[in-house]
GUVEXBA-304118 format. One record per residue (C-alpha): residue in one letter; z, y, x. Coordinates in steps of 0.05 Angstrom, whole numbers, plus 32768, in hexadecimal, padded with zeros to 4 digits. Each point is the difference from the previous one (the first is absolute). Layout:
<rs>
> residuo_c3_c2_c1
> a_Z_Y_X
...
</rs>
This chain:
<rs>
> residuo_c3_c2_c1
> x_81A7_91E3_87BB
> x_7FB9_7FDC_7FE9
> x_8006_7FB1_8003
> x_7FBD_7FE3_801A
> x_7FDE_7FC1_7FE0
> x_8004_7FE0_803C
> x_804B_8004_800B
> x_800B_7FF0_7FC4
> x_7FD9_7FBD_8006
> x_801F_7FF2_804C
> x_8045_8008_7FCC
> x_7FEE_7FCA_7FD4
> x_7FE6_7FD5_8042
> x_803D_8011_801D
> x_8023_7FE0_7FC3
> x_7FF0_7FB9_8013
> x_803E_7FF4_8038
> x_8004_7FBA_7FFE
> x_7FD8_7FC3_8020
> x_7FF4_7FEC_7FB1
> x_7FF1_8048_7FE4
> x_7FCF_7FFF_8040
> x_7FE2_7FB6_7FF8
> x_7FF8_8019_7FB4
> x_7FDD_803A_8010
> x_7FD8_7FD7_803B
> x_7FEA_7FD1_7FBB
> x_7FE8_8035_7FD4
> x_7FD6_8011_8036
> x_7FE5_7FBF_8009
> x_7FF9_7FFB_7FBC
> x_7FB4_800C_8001
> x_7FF8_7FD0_8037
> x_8023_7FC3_7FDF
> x_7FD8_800D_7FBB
> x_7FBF_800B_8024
> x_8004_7FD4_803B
> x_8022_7FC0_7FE7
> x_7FCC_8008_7FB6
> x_7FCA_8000_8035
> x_800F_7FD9_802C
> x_8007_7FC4_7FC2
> x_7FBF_801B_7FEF
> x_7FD2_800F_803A
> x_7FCC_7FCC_8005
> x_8010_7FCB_7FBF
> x_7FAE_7FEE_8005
> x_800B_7FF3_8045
> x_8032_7FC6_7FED
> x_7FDC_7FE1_7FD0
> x_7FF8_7FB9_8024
> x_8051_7FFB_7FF5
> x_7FF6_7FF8_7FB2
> x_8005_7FB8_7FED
> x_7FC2_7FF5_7FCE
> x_7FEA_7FB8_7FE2
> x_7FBA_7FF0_8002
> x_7FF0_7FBF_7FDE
> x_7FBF_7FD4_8015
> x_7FED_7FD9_7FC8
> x_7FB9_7FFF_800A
> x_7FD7_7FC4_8010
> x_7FC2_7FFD_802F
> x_7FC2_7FF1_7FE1
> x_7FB9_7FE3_801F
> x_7FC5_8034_7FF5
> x_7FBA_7FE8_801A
> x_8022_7FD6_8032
> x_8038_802D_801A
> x_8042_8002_7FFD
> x_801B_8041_7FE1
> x_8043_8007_7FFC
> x_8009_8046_7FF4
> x_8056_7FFD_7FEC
> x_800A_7FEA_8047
> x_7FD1_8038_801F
> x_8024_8037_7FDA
> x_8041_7FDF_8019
> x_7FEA_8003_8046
> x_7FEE_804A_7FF8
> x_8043_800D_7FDF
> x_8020_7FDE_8042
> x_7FD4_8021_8036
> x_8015_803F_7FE5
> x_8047_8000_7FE5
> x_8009_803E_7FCE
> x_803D_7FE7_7FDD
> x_8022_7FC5_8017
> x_7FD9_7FD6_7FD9
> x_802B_7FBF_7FEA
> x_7FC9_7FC3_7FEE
> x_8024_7FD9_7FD2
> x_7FF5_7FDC_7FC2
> x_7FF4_8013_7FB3
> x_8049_7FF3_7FEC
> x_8026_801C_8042
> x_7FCF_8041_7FF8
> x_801F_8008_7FAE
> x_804B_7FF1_801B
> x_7FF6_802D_8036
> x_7FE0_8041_7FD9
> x_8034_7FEF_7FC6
> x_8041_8004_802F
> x_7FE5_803D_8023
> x_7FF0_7FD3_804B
> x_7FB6_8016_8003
> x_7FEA_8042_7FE4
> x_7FC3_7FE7_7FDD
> x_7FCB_7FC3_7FFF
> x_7FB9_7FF9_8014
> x_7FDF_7FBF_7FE2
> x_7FBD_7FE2_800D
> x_7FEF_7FD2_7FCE
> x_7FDB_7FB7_7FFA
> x_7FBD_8014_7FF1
> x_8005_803D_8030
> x_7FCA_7FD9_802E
> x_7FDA_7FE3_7FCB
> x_7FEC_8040_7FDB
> x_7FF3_8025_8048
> x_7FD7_7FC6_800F
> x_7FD3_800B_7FC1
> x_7FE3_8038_801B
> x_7FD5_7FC9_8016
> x_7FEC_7FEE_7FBA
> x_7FDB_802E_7FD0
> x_8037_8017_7FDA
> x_8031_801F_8034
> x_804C_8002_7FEF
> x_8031_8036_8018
> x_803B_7FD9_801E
> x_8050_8019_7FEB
> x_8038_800C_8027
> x_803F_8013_7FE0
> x_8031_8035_801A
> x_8052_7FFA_7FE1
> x_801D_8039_8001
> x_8050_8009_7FE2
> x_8015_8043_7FFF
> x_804B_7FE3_7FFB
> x_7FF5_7FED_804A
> x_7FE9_8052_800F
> x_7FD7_802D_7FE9
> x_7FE1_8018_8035
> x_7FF2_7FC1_8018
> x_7FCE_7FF7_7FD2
> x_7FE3_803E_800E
> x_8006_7FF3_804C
> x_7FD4_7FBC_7FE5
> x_7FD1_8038_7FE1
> x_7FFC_8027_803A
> x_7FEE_7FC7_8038
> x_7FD1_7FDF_7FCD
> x_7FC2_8012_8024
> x_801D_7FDD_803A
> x_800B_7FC4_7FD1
> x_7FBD_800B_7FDF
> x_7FE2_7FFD_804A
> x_8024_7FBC_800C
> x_7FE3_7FDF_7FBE
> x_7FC5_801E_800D
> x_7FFB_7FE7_8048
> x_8013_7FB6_7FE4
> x_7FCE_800B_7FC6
> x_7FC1_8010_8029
> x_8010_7FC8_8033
> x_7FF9_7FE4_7FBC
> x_7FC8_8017_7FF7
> x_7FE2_7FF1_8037
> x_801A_7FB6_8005
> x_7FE5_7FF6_7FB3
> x_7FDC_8039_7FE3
> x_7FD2_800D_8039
> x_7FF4_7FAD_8014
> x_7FCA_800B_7FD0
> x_7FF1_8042_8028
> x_8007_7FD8_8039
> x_7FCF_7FC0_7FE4
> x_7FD0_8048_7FF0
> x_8004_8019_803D
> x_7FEA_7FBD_8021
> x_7FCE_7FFD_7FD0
> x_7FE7_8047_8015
> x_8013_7FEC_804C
> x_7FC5_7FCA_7FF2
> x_7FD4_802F_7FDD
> x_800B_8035_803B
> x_7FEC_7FC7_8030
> x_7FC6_7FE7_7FD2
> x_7FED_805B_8002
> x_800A_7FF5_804D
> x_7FCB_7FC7_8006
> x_7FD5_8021_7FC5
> x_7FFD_8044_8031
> x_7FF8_7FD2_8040
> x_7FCB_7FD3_7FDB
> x_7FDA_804E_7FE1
> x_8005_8015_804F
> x_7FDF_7FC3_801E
> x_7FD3_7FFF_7FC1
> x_7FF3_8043_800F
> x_7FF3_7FED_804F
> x_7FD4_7FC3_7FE8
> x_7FD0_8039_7FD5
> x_7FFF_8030_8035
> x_7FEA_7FBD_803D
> x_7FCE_7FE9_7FC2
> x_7FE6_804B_7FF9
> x_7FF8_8002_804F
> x_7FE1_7FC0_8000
> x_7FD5_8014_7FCD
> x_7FEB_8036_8020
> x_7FEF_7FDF_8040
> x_7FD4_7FCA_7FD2
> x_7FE1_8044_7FE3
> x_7FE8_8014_804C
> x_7FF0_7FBD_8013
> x_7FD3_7FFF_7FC0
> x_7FE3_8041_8010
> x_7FEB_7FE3_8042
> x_7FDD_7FC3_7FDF
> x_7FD7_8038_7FD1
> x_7FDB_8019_8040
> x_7FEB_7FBA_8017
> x_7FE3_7FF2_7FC5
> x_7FDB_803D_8006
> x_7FEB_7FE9_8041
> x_7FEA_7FC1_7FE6
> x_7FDB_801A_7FCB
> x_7FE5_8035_8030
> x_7FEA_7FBE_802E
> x_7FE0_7FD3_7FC6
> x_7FD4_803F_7FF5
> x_7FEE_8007_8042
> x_7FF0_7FB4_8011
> x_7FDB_8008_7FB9
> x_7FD0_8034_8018
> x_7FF6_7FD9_8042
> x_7FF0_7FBC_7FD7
> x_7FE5_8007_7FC7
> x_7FBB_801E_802B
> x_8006_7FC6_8036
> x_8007_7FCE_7FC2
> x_7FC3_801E_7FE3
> x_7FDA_7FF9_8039
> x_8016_7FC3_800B
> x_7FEB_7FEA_7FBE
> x_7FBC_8018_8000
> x_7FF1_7FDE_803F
> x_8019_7FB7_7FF1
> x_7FCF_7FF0_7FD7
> x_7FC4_7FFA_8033
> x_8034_7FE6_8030
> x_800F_7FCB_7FD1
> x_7FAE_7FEE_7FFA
> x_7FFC_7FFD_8044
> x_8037_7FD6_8011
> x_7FE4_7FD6_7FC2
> x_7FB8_8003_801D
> x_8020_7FE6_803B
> x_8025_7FCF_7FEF
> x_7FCE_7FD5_7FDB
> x_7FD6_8006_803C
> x_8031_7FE0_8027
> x_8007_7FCE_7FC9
> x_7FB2_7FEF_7FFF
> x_8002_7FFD_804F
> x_803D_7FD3_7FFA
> x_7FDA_7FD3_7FD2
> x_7FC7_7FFF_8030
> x_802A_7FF0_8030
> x_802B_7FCC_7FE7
> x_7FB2_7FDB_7FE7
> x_7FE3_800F_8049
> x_8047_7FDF_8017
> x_7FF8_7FCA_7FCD
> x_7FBA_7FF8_801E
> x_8010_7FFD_8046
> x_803A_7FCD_7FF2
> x_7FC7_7FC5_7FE3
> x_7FD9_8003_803C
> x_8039_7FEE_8031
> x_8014_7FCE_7FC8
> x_7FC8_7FDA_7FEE
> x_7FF4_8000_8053
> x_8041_7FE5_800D
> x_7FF1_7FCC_7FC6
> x_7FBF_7FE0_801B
> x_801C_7FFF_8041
> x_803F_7FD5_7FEC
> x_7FCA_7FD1_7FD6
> x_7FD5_7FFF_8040
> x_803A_7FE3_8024
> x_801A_7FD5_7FCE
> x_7FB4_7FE1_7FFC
> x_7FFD_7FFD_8058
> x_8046_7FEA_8011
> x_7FEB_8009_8050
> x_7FF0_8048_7FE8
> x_804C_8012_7FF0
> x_8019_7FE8_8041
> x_7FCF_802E_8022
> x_8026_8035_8018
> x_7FC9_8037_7FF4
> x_7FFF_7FE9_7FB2
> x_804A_8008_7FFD
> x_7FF8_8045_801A
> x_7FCC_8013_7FD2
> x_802E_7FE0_7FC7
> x_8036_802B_8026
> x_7FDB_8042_7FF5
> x_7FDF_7FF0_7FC1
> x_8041_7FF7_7FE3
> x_8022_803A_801B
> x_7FC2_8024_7FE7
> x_8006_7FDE_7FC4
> x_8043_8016_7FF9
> x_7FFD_804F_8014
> x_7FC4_8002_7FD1
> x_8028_7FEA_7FC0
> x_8038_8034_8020
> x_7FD4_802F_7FFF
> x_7FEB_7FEE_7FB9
> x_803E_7FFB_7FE3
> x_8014_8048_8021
> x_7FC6_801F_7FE3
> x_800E_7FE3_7FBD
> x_804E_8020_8008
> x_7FD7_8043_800F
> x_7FD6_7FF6_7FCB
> x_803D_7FF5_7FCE
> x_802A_8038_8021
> x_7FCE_8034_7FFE
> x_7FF2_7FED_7FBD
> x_8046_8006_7FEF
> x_7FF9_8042_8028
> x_7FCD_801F_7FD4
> x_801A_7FE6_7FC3
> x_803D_802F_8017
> x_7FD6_8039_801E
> x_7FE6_8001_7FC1
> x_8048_8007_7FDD
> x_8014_802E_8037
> x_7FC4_8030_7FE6
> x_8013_7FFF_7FC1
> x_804E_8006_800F
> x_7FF9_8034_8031
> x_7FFE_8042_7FDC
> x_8044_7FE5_7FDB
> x_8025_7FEA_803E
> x_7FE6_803D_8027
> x_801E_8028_7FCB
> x_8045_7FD4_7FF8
> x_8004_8009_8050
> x_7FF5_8051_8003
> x_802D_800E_7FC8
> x_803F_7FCA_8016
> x_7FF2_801F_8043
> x_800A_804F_7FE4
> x_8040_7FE4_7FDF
> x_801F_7FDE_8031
> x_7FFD_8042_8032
> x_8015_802F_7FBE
> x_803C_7FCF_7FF2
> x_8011_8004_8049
> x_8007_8041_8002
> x_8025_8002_7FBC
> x_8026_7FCE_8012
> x_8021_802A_803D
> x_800C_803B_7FCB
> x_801D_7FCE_7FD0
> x_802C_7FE3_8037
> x_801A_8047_8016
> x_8015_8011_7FBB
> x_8023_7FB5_7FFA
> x_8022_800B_8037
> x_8021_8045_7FE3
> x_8005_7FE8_7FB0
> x_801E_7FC3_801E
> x_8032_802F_8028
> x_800E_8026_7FC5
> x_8006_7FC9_7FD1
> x_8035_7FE2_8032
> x_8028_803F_7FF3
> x_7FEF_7FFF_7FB4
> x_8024_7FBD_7FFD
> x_803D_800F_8036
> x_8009_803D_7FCA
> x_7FFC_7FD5_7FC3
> x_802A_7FCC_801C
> x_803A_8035_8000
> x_7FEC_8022_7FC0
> x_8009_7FB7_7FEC
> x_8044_7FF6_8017
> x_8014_8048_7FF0
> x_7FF0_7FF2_7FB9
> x_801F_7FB2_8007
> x_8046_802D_8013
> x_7FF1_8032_7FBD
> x_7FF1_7FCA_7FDA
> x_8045_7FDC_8016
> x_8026_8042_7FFC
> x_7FEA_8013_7FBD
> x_801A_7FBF_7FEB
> x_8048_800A_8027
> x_7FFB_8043_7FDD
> x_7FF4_7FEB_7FBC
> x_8034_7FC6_8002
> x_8039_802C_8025
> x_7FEE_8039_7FBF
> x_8001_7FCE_7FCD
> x_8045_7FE5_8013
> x_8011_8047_8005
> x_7FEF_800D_7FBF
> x_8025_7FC9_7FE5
> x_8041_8017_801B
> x_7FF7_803D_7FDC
> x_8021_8003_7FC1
> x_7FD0_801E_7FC4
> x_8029_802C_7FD6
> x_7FF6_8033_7FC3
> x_8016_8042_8007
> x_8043_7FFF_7FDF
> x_800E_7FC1_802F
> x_7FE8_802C_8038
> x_8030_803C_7FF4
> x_8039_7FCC_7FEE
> x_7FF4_7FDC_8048
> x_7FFE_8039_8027
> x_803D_801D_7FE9
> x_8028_7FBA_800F
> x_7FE0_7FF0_803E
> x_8011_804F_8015
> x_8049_7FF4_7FEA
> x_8008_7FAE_8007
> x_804F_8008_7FFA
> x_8018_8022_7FC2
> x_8053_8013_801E
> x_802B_7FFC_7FB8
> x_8046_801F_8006
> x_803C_7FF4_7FCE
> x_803C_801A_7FF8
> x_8034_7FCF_7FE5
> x_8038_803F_7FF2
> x_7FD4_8045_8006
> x_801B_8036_800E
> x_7FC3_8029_7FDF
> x_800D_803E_8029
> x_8014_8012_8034
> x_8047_802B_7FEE
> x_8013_7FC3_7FD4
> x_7FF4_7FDC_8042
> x_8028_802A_802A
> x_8032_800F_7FBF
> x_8032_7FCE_8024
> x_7FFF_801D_803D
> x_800E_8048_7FE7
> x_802E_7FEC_7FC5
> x_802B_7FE3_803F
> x_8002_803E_8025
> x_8017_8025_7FC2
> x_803D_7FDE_7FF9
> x_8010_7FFE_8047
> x_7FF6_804B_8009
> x_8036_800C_7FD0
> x_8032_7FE5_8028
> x_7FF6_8039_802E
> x_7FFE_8035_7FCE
> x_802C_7FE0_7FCB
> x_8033_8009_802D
> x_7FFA_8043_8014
> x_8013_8019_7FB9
> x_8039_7FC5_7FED
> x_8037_7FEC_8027
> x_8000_7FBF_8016
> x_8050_7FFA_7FF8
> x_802B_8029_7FDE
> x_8042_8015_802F
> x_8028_8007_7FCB
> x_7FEC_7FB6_7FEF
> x_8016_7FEA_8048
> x_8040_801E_7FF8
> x_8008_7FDE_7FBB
> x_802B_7FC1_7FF3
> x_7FBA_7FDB_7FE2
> x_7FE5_7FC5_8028
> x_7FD4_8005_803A
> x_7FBF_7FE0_7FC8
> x_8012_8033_7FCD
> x_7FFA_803D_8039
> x_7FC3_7FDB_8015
> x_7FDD_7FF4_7FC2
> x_8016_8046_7FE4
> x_7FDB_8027_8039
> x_7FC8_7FCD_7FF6
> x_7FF3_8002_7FBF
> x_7FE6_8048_7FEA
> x_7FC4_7FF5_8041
> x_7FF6_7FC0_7FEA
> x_7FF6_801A_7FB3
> x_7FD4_8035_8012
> x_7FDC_7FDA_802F
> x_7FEC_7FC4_7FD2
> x_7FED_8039_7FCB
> x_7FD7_802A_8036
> x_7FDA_7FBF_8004
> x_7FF8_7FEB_7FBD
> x_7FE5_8054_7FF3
> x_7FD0_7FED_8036
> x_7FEE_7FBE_7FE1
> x_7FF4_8020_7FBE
> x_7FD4_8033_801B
> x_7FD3_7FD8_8026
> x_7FF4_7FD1_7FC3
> x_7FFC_803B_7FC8
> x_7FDE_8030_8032
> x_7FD2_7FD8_8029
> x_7FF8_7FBE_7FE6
> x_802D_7FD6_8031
> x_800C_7FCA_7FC3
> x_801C_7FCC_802E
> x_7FF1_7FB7_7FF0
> x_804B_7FF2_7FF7
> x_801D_803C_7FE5
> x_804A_7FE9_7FF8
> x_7FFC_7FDB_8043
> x_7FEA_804E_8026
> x_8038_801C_7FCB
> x_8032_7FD4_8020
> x_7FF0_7FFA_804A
> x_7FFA_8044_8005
> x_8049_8003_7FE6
> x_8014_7FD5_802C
> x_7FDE_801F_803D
> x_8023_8045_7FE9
> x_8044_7FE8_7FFD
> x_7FF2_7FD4_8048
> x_7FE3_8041_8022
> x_8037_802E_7FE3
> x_8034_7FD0_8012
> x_7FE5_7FFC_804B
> x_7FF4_8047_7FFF
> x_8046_8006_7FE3
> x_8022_7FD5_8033
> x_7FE1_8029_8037
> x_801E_803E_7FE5
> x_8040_7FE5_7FFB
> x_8004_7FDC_8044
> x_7FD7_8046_8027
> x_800C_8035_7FD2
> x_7FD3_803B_8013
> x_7FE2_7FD6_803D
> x_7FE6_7FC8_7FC3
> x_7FC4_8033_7FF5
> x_7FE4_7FEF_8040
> x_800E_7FBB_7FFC
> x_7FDD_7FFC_7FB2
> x_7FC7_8026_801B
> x_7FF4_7FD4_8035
> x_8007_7FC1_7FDC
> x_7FCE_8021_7FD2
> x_7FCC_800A_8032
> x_8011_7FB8_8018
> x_7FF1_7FE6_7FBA
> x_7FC0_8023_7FF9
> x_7FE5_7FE6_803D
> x_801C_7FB9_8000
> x_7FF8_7FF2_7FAD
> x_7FB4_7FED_8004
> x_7FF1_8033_7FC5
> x_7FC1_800D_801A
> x_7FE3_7FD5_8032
> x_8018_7FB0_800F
> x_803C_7FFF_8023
> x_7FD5_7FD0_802E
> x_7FE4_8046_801A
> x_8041_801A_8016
> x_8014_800A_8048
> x_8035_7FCA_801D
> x_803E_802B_7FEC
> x_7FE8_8012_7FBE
> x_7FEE_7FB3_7FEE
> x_8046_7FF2_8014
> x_801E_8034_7FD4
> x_7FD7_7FF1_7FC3
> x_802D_7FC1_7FE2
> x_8037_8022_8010
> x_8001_8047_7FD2
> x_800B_7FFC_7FB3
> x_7FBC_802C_7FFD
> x_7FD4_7FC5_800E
> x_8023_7FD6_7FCC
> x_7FF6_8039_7FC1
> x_7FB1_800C_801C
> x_7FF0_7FB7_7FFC
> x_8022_7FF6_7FB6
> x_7FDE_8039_7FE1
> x_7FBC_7FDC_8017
> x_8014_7FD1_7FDA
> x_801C_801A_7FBC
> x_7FC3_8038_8005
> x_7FC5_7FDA_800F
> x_8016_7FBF_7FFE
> x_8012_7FC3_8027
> x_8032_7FCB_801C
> x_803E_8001_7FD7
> x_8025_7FDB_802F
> x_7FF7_803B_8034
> x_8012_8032_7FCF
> x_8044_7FD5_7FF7
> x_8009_7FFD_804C
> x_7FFC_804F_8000
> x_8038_8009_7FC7
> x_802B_7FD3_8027
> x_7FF7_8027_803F
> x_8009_8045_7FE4
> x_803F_7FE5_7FD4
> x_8018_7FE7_8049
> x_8002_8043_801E
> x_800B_8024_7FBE
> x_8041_7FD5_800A
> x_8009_7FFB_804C
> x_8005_8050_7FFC
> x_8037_8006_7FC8
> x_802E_7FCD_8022
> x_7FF2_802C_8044
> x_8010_8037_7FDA
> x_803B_7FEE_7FE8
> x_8019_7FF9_8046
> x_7FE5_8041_8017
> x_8028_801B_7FBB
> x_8044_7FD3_8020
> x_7FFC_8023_804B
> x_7FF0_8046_7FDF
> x_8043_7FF7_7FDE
> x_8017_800B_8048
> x_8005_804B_800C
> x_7FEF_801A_8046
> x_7FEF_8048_801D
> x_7FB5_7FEF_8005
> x_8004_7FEC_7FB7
> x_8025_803E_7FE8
> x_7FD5_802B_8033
> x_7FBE_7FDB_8007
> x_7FCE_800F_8044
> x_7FC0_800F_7FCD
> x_8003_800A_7FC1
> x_7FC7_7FFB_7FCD
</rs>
């Protein structure tokens, strides 16, 4: 009869009768899940947890004045730091931040020193300084802590770097700022200059039009002076004939007014001596009348005489009027012929002198109207000529103020901007491009990164043995429990052979690390020993679980491994850990062997590396004395004992 696989594998499932053969075979099974899952879930998002690892970052810089302003750059990198909480950044001082790195409280140390404002604020000056900022690493506090440091450094970079160009821009760029006033001005001064070249350009295109219309008005004027001279030429050919005739006739005009007028002075004179005639008859009449009465005084009371003396005397009288009016006749027409005389010889002159103002007078007349006509317009275009000079005036008044503005703003400018050779140029850029230089040391490297993670692994080494150690020794001898010897001696005697190969697995692993691949451990004898001392504390835990579980301690040893691996803090800060795991981690021996090594590899604080030996040496002791009271009730024989449930 042919056996099928499959029955034969339902057989050996079948094999498993009891609730603990079951529950063991419901472990293996789960096996996966516990390694995978709980290593996981201790890892799955450390980056995302950063903000719960306590870093110190000391202030110690001082705020400087640049150019009038405050800069105070330390205190703007702290506020960036706080905004935006990466690790839980502690702020403390210079000597807390060393006490705290040293004793393993804060994973590393960011410092921002004194002068870290000064020497941003000399990008100012001409000889720009890159600031520092110093980064403490201790790879005694984790390895990968550092290199979670490395790995969020841009972000760190990023906060500096915001702080520094605030900086910047409080110091470095007052200057800039000073410049860009002074350019502000010049702009302004440009803005008038353009305004003042646009209405200086307006004032040249109103002087052009005026200019033209003067040019039009002006070639109006050219016609009536045409006309004038057109006029004068024609008055001239109307004249000069009239004039000539004129002239050629005076001259018998003068003789005859001449002839004439000394007639009239002879027949004056006669009259005026016929007058003066006349006059001495009355007279000398009128005389011997008066002597005739004064010689017959009855004569002058005779009223006939007294009207003869009446008449004679009247006579008298009107004859010596007459007399002396022909002597004023005489005189005058004397005077008259004296000047018709002058008026013959003055005549062709003033005849002339009248003709030729009267020909001017009617050509300036009509000149004058053409002259008017073309006032009137050059005056009208001159009024536009001036409106368009007055604003080519105050156009260039505006350039001439602008250009000024300009030149001032430029040359305060200019000063602001530092003059530097090439070599300074190429230095400058490169520190004003990179203002913070970021220094990191190490105080106990690590160098690389399996001597940083050495601990961690060296630790799971020894703990792995106590599930495997086991599976080829006995972890107590029956014949020993049925032995008269002591309850220590059956103890110690299943103990000892894991616990010797153990401490030698791990000092064959030691030795091939440092001959192999260069572990060389900064306290040799110090790894030597506490890695002895881990081996016998994990064998005798391992050892104790055996005793107390028997086959069922496999389980147990694996689980506490996988607890150990995710709780220790080999790899990432404990400080990452979910809740449960944080709890855990004080409490397994793992942690204790993990943070030694740090400290006899790379370095560090002795006085954890004392704490761990004391801890290990606890439960390298707890578990013997527990052991030897497993080893007392195993003395008891039972049925389960003699016929165990599961047997490994």
């Amino acid at each position: 009869m042919t056996v099928r696989p499959v029955e034969l594998a339902w057989l050996e499932v079948k094999r498993f009768r009891t609730p603990l053969q079951r529950l063991a075979l419901v472990f293996i099974t789960l096996v996966p899940l516990l390694y995978g899952g709980l290593y996981l879930w201790s890892n799955w998002d450390p980056y995302g947890r950063l903000d719960q690892i306590p870093v110190a970052v000391v202030n110690e810089d001082r705020a400087v004045t640049a150019e009038g302003e405050q800069v105070d750059a330390g205190e703007l990198f702290v506020g960036e730091l706080t905004r935006d909480r990466i690790f839980d950044w502690r702020f403390v001082d210079r000597a807390e931040a060393a006490r705290g790195v040293g004793e393993g409280e804060y994973y590393f140390q960011i410092t921002v020193p004194a002068d870290f404002s000064t020497k941003l604020a000399s990008g100012a000056d001409r000889d720009p300084q890159r600031a520092r900022m110093l980064i403490t690493l201790d790879d005694a506090n984790g390895y990968v802590v550092g290199k979670m440091a490395q790995t969020v450094q841009s972000e760190l970079e990023n906060k500096i770097s915001a702080a520094a160009v605030s900086a910047y821009f409080t110091s470095v760029f007052t200057n800039l700022e000073q410049l860009r006033t002074g350019i502000s001005s010049a702009a302004d001064g440009a803005g008038r200059l353009r305004d003042g070249a646009a209405s200086a350009n307006r004032g040249g295109t109103d002087l052009a039009n005026g200019l033209s219309e003067l040019k039009t008005g002006a070639d109006k004027l050219v016609p009536g002076a045409q006309q004038v001279s057109d006029g004068v030429s024609t008055i001239t050919d109307v004249v000069v004939p009239a004039a000539n005739t004129i002239a050629d006739g005076l001259p018998s005009v003068a003789t005859t007014a001449a002839d004439a007028a000394a007639k009239a002075d002879t027949l004056a004179g006669d009259a005026a001596q016929v007058a003066s005639t006349v006059a001495r008859g009355p007279n000398s009449v009128q005389a011997r009348l008066v002597a005739l009465g004064q010689g017959n005084p009855d004569l002058q009371a005779d009223p006939a005489y007294q009207e003869l003396l009446r008449i004679t005397g009247e006579a008298a009288a009107l004859t010596n009027r007459v007399d002396e009016t022909a002597q004023g006749v005489k005189n005058t027409t004397a005077a008259v012929n004296t000047r018709a005389g002058q008026l013959v010889q003055d005549t062709p002159a003033l005849q002339a002198r009248l003709r030729d103002a009267a020909d001017k007078v009617t050509q300036l007349d009509q000149g004058a109207k053409q002259v008017a006509s073309g006032a009137a317009q050059l005056d009208t275009g001159l009024g536009t000529a001036l409106t368009g000079a007055n604003s080519l005036r105050d156009g260039l008044g505006q350039l001439s103020t602008g250009s000024a503005q300009l030149a001032d703003g430029l040359a305060q400018a200019q000063g602001k901007i530092p003059v530097l050779s090439d070599d300074q140029k190429e230095s400058n850029a490169a520190t004003l491009a990179s203002p913070v230089d970021v220094a990191t040391e190490n105080l106990h490297p690590a160098v690389t990164y399996g001597r940083g993670l050495s601990p961690f692994f060296l630790s799971i080494a020894l703990v792995v043995f106590g599930i495997t150690g086991f599976l080829v020794l006995r972890p107590i001898s029956a014949r020993a429990l049925s032995s008269t010897a002591g309850d220590v001696t059956v103890a110690l005697a299943g103990y000892a052979p894991a616990a010797l190969c153990c401490v030698t697995g791990g000092l064959v692993l030691y030795t091939a690390l440092d001959v192999f691949l260069g572990l060389d451990p900064v306290h040799t004898w110090g790894t030597i020993g506490l890695l002895a001392l881990a081996a016998l504390s994990f064998t005798a835990i391992a050892h104790l679980l055996r005793t107390a579980l028997g086959g069922a301690a496999s389980a147990v040893v694996l689980i506490l491994l996988l607890l150990q691996l995710t709780t220790s803090a080999g790899t990432f800060p404990y400080e990452t850990l979910p809740a449960p795991f944080r709890f855990l981690h004080p409490l397994l021996p793992m942690t204790y062997l993990v943070d030694g090594l740090r400290v006899t590899i790379s370095g560090g604080n002795g006085a954890h590396l004392l704490r761990d030996a004391l801890v290990l040496g606890g439960f390298l002791v707890v578990a013997l004395a527990l052991t030897c009271v497993v080893v007392r009730r195993k003395r008891e024989w039972t049925m389960t004992a003699l016929k165990p449930s599961l047997s490994i």
